[in-house]
MINU-288826 format. One record per residue (C-alpha): residue number from 1; residue in one letter; x, y, z. Coordinates in steps of 0.001 Angstrom, whole numbers. Each point is the difference from the previous one (the first is absolute). Layout:
<r pos="NUM" code="A" X="X" Y="Y" Z="Z"/>
...
This chain:
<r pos="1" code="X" X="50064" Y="127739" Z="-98273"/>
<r pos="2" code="X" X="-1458" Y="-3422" Z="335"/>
<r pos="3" code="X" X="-3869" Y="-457" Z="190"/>
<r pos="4" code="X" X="-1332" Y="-3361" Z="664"/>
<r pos="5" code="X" X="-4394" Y="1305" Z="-217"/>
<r pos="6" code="X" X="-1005" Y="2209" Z="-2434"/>
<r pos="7" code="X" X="-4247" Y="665" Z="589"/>
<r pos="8" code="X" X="-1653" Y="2259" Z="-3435"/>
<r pos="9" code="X" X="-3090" Y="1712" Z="581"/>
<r pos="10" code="X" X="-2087" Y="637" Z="-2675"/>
<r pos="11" code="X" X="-4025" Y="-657" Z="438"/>
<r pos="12" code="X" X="-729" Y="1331" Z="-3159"/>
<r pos="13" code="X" X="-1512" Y="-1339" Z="-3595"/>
<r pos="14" code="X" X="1414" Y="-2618" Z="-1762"/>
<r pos="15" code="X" X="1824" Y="2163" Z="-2293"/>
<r pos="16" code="X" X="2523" Y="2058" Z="2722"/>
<r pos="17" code="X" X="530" Y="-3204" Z="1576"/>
<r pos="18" code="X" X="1291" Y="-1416" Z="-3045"/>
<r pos="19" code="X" X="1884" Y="3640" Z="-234"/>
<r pos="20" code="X" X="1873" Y="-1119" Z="3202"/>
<r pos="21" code="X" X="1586" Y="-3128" Z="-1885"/>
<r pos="22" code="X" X="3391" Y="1530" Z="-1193"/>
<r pos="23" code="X" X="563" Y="1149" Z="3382"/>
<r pos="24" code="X" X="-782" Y="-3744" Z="953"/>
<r pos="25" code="X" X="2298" Y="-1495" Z="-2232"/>
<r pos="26" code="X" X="2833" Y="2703" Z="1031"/>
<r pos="27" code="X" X="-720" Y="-640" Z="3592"/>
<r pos="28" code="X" X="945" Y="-3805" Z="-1109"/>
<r pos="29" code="X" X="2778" Y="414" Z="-1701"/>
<r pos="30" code="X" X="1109" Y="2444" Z="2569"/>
<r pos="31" code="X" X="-804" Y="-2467" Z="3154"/>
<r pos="32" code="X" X="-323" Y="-3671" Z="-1540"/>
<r pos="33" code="X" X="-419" Y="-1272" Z="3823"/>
<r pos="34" code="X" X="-2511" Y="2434" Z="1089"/>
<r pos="35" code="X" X="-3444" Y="-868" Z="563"/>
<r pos="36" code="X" X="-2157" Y="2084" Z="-1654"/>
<r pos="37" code="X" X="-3452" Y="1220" Z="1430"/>
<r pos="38" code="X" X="-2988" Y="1995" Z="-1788"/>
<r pos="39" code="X" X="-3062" Y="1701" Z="1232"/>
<r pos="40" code="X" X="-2714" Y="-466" Z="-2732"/>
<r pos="41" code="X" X="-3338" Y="358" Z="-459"/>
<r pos="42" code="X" X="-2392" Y="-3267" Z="-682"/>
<r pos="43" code="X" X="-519" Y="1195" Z="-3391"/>
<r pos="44" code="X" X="3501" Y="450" Z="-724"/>
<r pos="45" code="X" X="539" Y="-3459" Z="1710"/>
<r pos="46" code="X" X="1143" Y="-2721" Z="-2482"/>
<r pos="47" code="X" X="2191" Y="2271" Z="-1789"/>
<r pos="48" code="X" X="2431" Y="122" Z="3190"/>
<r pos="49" code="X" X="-859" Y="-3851" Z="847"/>
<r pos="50" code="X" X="1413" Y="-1083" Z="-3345"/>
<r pos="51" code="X" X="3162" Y="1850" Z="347"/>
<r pos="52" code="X" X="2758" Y="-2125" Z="918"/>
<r pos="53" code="X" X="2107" Y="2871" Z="1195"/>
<r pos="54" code="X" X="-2579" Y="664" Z="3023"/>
<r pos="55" code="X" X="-254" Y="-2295" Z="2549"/>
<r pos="56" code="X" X="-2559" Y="1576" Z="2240"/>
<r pos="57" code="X" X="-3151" Y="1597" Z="-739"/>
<r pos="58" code="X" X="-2226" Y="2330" Z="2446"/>
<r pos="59" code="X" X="-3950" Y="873" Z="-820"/>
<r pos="60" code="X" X="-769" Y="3529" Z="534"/>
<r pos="61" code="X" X="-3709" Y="760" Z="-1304"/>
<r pos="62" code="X" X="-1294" Y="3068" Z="686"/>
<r pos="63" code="X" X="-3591" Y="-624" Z="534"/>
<r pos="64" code="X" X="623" Y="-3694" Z="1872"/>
<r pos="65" code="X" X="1887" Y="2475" Z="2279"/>
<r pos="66" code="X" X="-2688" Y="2875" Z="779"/>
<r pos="67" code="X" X="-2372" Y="-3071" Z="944"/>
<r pos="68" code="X" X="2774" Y="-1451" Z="2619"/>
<r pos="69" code="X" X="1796" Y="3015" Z="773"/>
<r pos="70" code="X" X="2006" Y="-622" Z="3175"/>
<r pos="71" code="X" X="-5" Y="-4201" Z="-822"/>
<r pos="72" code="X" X="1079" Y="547" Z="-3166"/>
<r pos="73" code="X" X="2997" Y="2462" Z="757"/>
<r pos="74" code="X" X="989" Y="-2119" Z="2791"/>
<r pos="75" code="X" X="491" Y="-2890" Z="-1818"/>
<r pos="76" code="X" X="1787" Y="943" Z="-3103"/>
<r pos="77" code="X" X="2287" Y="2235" Z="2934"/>
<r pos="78" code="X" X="493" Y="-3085" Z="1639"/>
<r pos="79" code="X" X="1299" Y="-2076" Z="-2905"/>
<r pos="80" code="X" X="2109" Y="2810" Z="-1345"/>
<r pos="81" code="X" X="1619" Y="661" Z="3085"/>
<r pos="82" code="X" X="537" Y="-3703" Z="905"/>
<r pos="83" code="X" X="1953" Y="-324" Z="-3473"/>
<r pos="84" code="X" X="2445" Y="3067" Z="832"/>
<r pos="85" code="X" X="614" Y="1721" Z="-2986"/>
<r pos="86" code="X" X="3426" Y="1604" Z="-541"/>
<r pos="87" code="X" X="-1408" Y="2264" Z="-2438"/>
<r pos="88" code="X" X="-3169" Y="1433" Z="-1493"/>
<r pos="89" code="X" X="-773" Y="1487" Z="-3718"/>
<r pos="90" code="X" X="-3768" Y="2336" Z="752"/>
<r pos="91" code="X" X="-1410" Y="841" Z="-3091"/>
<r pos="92" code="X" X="-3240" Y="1027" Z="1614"/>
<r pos="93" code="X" X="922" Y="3474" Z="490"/>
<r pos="94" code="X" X="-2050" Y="-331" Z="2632"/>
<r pos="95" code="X" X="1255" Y="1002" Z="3937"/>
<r pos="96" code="X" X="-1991" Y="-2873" Z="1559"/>
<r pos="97" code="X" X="2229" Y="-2518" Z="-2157"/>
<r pos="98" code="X" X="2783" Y="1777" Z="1435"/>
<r pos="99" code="X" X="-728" Y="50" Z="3798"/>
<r pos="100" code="X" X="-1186" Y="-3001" Z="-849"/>
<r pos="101" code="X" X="3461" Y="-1734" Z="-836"/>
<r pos="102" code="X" X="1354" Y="1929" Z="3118"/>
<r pos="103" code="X" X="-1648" Y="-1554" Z="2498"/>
<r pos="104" code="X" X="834" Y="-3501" Z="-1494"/>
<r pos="105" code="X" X="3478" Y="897" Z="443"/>
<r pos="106" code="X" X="1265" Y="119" Z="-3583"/>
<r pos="107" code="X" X="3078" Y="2630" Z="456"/>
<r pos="108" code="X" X="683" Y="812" Z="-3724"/>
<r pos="109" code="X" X="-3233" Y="1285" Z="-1132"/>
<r pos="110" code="X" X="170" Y="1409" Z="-3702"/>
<r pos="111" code="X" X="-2483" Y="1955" Z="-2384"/>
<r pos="112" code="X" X="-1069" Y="3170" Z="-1072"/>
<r pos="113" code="X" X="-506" Y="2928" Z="1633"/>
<r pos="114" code="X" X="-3697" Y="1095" Z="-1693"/>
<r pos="115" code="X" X="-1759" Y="3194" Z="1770"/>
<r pos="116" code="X" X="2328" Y="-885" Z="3724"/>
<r pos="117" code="X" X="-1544" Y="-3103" Z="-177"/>
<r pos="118" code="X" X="3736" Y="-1924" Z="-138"/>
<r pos="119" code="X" X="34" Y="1507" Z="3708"/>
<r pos="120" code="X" X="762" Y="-3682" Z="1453"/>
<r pos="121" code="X" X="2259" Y="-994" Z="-2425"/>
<r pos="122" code="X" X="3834" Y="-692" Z="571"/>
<r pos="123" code="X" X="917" Y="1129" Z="-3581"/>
<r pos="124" code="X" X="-2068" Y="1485" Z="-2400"/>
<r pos="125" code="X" X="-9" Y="2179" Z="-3381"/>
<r pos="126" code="X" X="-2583" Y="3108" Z="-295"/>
<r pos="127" code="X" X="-2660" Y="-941" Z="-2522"/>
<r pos="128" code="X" X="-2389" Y="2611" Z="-1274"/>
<r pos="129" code="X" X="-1483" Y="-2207" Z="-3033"/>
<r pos="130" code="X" X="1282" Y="-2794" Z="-2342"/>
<r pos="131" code="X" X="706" Y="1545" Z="-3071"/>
<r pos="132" code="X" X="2634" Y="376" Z="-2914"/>
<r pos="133" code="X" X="997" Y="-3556" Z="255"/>
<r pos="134" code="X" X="-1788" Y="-3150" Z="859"/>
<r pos="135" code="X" X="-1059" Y="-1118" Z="4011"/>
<r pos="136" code="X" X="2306" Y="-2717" Z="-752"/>
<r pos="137" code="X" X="2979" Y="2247" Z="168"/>
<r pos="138" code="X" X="-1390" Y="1996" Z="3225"/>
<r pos="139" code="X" X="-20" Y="-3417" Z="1760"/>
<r pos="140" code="X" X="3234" Y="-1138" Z="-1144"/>
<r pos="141" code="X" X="1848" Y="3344" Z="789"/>
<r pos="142" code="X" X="-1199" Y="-953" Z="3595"/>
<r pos="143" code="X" X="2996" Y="-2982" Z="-19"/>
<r pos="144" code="X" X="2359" Y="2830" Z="30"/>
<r pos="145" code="X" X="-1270" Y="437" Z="3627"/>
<r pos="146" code="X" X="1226" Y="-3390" Z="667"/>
<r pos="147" code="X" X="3930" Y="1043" Z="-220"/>
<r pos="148" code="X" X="826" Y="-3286" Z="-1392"/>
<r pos="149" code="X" X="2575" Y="-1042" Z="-2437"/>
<r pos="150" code="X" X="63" Y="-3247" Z="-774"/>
<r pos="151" code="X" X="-1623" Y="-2696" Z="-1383"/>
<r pos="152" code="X" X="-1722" Y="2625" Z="-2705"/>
<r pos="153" code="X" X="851" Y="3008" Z="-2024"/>
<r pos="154" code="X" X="-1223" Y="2918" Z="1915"/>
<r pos="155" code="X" X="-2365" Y="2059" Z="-2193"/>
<r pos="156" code="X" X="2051" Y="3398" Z="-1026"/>
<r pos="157" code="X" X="-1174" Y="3122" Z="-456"/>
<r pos="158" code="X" X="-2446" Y="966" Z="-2994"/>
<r pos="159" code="X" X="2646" Y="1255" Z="-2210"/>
<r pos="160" code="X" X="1643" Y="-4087" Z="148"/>
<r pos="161" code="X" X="-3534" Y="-1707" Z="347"/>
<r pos="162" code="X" X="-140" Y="-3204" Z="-1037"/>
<r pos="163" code="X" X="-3162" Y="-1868" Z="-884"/>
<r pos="164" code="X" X="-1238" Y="-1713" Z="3064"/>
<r pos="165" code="X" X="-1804" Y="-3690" Z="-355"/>
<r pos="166" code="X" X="-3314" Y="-150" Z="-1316"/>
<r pos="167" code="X" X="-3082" Y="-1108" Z="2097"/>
<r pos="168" code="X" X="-420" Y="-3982" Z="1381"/>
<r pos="169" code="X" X="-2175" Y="-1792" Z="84"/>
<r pos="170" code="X" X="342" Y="-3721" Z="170"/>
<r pos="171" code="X" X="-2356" Y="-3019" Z="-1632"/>
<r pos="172" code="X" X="550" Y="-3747" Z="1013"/>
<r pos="173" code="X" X="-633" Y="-2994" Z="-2357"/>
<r pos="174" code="X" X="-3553" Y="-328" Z="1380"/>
<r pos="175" code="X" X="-1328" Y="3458" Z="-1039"/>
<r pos="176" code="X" X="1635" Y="-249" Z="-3118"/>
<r pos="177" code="X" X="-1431" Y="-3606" Z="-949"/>
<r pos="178" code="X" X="-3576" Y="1845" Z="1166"/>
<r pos="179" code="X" X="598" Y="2577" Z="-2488"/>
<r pos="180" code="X" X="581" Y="-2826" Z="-2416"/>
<r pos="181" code="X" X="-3058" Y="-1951" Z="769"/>
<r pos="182" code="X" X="-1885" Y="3300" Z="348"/>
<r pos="183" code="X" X="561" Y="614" Z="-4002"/>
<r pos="184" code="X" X="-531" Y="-3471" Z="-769"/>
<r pos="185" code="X" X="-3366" Y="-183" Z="1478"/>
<r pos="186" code="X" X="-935" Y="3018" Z="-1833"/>
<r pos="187" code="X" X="1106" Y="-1574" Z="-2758"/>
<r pos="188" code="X" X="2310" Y="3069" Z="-936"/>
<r pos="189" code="X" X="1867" Y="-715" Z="-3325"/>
<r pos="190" code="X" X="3577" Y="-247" Z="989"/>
<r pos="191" code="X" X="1560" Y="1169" Z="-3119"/>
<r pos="192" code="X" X="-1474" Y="3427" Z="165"/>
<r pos="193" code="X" X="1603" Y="2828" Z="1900"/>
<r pos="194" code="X" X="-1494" Y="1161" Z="3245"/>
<r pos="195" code="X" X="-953" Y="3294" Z="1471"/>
<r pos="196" code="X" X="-1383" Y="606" Z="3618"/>
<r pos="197" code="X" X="-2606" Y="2843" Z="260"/>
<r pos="198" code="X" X="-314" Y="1455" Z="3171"/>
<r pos="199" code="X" X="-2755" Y="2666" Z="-353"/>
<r pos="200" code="X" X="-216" Y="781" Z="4257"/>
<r pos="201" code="X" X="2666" Y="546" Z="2036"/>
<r pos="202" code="X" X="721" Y="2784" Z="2536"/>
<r pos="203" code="X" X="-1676" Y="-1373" Z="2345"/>
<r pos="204" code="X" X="2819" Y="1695" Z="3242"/>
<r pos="205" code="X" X="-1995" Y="3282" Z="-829"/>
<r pos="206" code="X" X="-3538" Y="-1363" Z="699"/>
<r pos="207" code="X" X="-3002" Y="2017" Z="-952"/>
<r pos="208" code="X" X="2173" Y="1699" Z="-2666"/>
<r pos="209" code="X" X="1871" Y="-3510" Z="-1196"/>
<r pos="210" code="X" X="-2426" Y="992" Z="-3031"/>
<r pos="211" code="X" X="2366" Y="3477" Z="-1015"/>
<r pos="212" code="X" X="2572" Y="-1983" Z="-378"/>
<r pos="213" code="X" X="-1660" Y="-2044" Z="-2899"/>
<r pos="214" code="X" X="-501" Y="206" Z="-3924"/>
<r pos="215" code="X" X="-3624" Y="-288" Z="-336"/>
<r pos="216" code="X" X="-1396" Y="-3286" Z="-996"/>
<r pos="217" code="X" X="-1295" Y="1069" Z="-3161"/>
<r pos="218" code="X" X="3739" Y="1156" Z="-1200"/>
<r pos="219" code="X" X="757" Y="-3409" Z="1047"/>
<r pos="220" code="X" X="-2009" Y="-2189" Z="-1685"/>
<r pos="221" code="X" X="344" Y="1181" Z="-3139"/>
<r pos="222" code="X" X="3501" Y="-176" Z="38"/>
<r pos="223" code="X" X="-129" Y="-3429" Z="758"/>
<r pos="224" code="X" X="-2377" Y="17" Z="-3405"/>
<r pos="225" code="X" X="2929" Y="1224" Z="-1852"/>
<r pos="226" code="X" X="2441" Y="-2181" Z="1367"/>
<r pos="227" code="X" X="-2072" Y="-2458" Z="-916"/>
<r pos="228" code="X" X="-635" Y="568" Z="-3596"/>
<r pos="229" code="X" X="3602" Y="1383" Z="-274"/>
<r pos="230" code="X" X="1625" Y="-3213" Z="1499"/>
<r pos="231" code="X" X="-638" Y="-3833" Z="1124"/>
<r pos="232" code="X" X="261" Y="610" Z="3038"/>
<r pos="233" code="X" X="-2044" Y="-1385" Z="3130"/>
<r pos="234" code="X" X="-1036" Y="2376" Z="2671"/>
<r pos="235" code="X" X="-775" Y="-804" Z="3331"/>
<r pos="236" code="X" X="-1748" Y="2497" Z="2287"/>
<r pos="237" code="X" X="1780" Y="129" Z="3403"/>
<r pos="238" code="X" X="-680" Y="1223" Z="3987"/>
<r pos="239" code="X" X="-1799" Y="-664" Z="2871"/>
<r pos="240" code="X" X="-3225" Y="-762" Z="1230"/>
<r pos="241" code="X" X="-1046" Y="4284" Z="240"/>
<r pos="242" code="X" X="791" Y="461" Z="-3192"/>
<r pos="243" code="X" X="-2236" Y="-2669" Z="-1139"/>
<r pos="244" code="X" X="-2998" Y="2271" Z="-940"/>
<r pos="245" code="X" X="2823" Y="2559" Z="-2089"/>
<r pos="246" code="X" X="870" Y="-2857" Z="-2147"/>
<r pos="247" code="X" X="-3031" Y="-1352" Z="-706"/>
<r pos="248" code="X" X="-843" Y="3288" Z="-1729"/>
<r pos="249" code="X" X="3259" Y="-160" Z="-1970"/>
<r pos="250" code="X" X="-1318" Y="-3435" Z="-1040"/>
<r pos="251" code="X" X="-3166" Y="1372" Z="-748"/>
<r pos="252" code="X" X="1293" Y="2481" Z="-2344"/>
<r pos="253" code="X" X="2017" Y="-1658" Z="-1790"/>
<r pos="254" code="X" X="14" Y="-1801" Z="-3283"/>
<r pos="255" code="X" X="2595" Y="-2609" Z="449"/>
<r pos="256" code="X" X="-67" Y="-2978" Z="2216"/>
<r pos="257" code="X" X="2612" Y="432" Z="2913"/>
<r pos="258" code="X" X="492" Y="-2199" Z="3347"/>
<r pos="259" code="X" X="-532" Y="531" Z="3470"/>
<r pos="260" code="X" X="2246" Y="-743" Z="2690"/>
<r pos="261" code="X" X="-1481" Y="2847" Z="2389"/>
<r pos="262" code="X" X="-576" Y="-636" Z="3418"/>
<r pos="263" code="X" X="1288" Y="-3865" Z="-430"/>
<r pos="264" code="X" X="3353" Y="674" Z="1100"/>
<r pos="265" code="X" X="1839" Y="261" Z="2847"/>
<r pos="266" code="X" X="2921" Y="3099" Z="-424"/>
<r pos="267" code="X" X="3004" Y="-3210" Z="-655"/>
<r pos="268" code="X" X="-2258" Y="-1978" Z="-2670"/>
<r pos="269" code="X" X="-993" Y="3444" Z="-1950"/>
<r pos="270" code="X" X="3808" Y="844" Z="95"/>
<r pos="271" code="X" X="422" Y="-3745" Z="-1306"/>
<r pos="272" code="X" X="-2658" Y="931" Z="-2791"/>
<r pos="273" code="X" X="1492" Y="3383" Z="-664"/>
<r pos="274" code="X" X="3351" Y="-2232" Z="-685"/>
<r pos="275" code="X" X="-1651" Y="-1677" Z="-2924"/>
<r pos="276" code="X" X="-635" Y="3590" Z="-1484"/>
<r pos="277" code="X" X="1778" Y="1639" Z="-2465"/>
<r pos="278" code="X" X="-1235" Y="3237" Z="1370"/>
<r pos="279" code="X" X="-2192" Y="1508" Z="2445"/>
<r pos="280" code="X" X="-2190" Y="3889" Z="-658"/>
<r pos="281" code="X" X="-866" Y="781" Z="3289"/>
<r pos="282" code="X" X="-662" Y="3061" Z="1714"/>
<r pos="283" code="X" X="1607" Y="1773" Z="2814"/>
<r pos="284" code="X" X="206" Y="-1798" Z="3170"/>
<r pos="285" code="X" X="885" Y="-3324" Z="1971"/>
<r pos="286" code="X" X="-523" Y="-2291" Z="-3173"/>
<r pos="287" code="X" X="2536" Y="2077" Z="-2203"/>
<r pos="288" code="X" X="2617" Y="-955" Z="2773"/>
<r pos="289" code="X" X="-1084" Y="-3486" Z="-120"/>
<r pos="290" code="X" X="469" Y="-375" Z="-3116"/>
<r pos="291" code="X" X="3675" Y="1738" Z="-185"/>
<r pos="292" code="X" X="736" Y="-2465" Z="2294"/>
<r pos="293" code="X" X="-1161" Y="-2759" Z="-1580"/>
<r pos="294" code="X" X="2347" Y="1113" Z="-2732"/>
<r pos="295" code="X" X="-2657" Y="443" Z="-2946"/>
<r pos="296" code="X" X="69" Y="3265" Z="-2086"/>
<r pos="297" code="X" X="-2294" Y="2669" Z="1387"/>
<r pos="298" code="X" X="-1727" Y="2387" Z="-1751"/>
<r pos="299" code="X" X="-1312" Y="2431" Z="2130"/>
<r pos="300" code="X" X="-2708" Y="3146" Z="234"/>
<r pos="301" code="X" X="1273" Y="2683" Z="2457"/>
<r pos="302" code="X" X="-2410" Y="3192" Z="765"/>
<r pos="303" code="X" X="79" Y="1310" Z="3365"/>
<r pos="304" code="X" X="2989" Y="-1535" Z="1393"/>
<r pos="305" code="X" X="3810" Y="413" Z="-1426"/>
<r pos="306" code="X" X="1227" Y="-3005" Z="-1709"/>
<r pos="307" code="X" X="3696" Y="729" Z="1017"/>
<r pos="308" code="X" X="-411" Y="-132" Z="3585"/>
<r pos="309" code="X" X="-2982" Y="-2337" Z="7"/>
<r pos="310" code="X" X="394" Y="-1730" Z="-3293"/>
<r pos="311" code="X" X="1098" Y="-3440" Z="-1066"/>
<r pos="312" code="X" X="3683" Y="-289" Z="722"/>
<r pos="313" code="X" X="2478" Y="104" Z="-1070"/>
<r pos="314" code="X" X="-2009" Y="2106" Z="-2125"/>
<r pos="315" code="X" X="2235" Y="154" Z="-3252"/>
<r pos="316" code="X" X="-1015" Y="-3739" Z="-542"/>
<r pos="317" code="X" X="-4328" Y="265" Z="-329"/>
<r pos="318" code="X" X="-2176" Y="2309" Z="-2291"/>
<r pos="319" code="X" X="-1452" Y="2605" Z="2465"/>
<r pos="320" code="X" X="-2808" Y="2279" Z="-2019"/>
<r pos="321" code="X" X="-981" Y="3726" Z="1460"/>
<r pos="322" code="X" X="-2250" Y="2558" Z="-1881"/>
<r pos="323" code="X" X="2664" Y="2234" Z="1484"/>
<r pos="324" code="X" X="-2251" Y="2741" Z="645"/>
<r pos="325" code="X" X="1150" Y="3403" Z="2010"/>
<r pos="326" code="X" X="-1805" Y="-1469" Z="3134"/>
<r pos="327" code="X" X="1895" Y="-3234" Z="-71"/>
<r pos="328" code="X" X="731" Y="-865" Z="2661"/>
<r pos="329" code="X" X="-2467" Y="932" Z="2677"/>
<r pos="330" code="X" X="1026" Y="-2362" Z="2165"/>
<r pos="331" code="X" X="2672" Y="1877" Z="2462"/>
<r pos="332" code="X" X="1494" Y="-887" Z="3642"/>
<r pos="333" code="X" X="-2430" Y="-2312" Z="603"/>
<r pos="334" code="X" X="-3124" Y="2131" Z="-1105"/>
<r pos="335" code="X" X="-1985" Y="-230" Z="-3334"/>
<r pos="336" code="X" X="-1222" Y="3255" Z="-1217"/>
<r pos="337" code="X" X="-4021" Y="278" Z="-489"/>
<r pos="338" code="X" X="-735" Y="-476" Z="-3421"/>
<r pos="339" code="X" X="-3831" Y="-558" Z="-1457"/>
<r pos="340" code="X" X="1490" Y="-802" Z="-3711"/>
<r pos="341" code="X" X="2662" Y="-2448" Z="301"/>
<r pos="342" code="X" X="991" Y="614" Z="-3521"/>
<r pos="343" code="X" X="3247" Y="-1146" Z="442"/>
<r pos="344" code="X" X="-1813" Y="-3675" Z="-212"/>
<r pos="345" code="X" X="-3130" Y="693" Z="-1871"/>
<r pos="346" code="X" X="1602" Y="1945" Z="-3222"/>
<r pos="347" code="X" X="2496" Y="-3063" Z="-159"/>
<r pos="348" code="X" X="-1353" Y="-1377" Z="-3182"/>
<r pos="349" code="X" X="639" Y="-3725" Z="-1205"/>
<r pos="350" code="X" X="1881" Y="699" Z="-2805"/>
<r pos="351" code="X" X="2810" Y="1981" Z="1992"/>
<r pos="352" code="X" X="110" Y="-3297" Z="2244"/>
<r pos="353" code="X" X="-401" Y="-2302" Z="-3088"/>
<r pos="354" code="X" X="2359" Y="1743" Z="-1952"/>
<r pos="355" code="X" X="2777" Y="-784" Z="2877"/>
<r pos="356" code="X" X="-850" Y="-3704" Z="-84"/>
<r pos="357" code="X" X="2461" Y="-2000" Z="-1583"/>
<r pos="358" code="X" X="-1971" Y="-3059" Z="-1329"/>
């Protein structure tokens, strides 16, 4: 079967988005002629505009939406349905997505079938929870659904599963030549490794981004002992939030480190991150970023399980865990309450430290 529109719907955080690039890349090996459509949020924005494999990108934002309900709806109906899609991939699990792409006419409408929520899709898989195996793998078992056979190996069964590509994310000259004239005017010493510290992060889960982070303290003095261990530079990334957060990491530590937070746009921090030799970052869209990016990750993982939400393909970054009998909380979409968060707090610096390969 021949598609010539393929439309992806994912208004999430940065990081699922960039989960959705395998199935991307299959989708273009699969249909080289297709155009390719996407559904993002503005957050999420540059990451699909820089992607040479999409050629058309759609702003869905929540809140912008609730303040122009009925404008807002009609309008992004209007250009979706004007564009008649052949096929849609929902990853919304979300019935208003679904009726959605029905009324704009799109007749093979595939996702996953979450709580009857899949109820207006054309083909869909049941889905209680992503776990066992990365979201990756969920959204690339939904190309099955496509009943293709050419133009790309069709992904077999678990027992013959083969290791999908990693995440994309794509950097032109000019962000990289930023990066490059970013360090220079810092007057970073070139001959020194590099290591990104991302100290925020997590921000999709709002006013609990901060259980998903290894306290401040834990973090800076690491970066002491990295210091005084190595020569190499450390430069404090995220964005303009998180400012506050690493100003008290600066505070408390010994050693002089450099701060590109909140001066970068997503592409130029990925461009930075490039420079790196690593990047310690915690759980969240900045972890995926850097994957991407294709620097070394070494990661802190407490509520949230690093094989279905972790860097992947997994098997190539350091992921740490306390491993604690609680771990992890965070199940089918719900976090546990927990007052203690030991998982992240008992996480002392010399288990991370000792991981470190300097």
């Amino acid at each position: 079967m021949s598609f010539r529109k393929i439309l992806i719907i994912n208004p999430f955080g940065i990081g699922d988005v960039l989960f959705t690039t395998p199935l991307i890349s299959h989708l273009h090996l699969a249909y080289p002629e297709a155009l390719i459509g996407y559904i993002a949020n503005r957050r999420a924005l540059p990451v699909i505009e820089s992607n040479p494999k999409i050629n058309k990108v759609y702003i869905y934002e929540r809140d912008e939406f609730k303040d122009d309900l009925v404008q807002s709806w009609g309008r992004l109906l209007s250009q979706i349905k004007q564009e008649q899609f052949d096929v849609v991939f929902d990853f919304t699990l979300n019935a208003s997505f679904g009726f959605f792409s029905m009324i704009c006419g799109i007749k093979k409408r595939i996702g996953y079938d979450y709580r009857g929520r899949g109820r207006f899709l054309t083909d869909k898989l049941p889905l209680v929870g992503y776990e066992g195996r990365h979201v990756v793998e969920y959204y690339l078992d939904l190309m099955k659904l496509l009943d293709c056979r050419e133009g790309f190996q069709t992904l077999p069964d678990r027992a013959g599963y083969k290791p999908a590509p990693t995440l994309e994310i794509f950097i032109d000259q000019t962000h990289q030549q930023w990066a490059k004239d970013w360090l220079k005017a810092q007057k970073v010493d070139a001959t020194k490794p590099i290591i990104a510290v991302i100290p925020g992060g997590g921000a999709s889960w709002g006013k609990d981004a901060a259980s998903k982070r290894w306290p401040v303290s834990q973090y800076a003095a690491l970066v002491d002992k990295i210091v005084a261990k190595s020569s190499s530079t450390i430069i404090l990334m995220g964005d303009p939030k998180e400012q506050l957060l690493c100003q008290e990491l600066t505070r408390q530590c010994s050693s002089s480190v450099y701060s590109a937070v909140g001066a970068t746009t997503i592409l130029q921090m990925t461009a930075l991150l490039q420079e790196c030799r690593m990047a310690i970052v915690n759980d969240g869209g900045p972890l995926h970023v850097a994957v991407a990016a294709g620097v070394l990750t070494v990661s802190m993982f407490g509520p949230v399980d690093p094989v279905v939400y972790g860097p992947y393909p997994l098997s190539e970054h350091i992921v740490i865990q306390k491993n604690l009998a609680c771990q992890p909380c965070y199940r089918q979409f719900r976090k546990a309450s927990c007052n203690h968060l030991s998982c992240l707090r008992d996480l002392t610096v010399e288990e991370v430290f000792g991981r470190l390969n300097l």
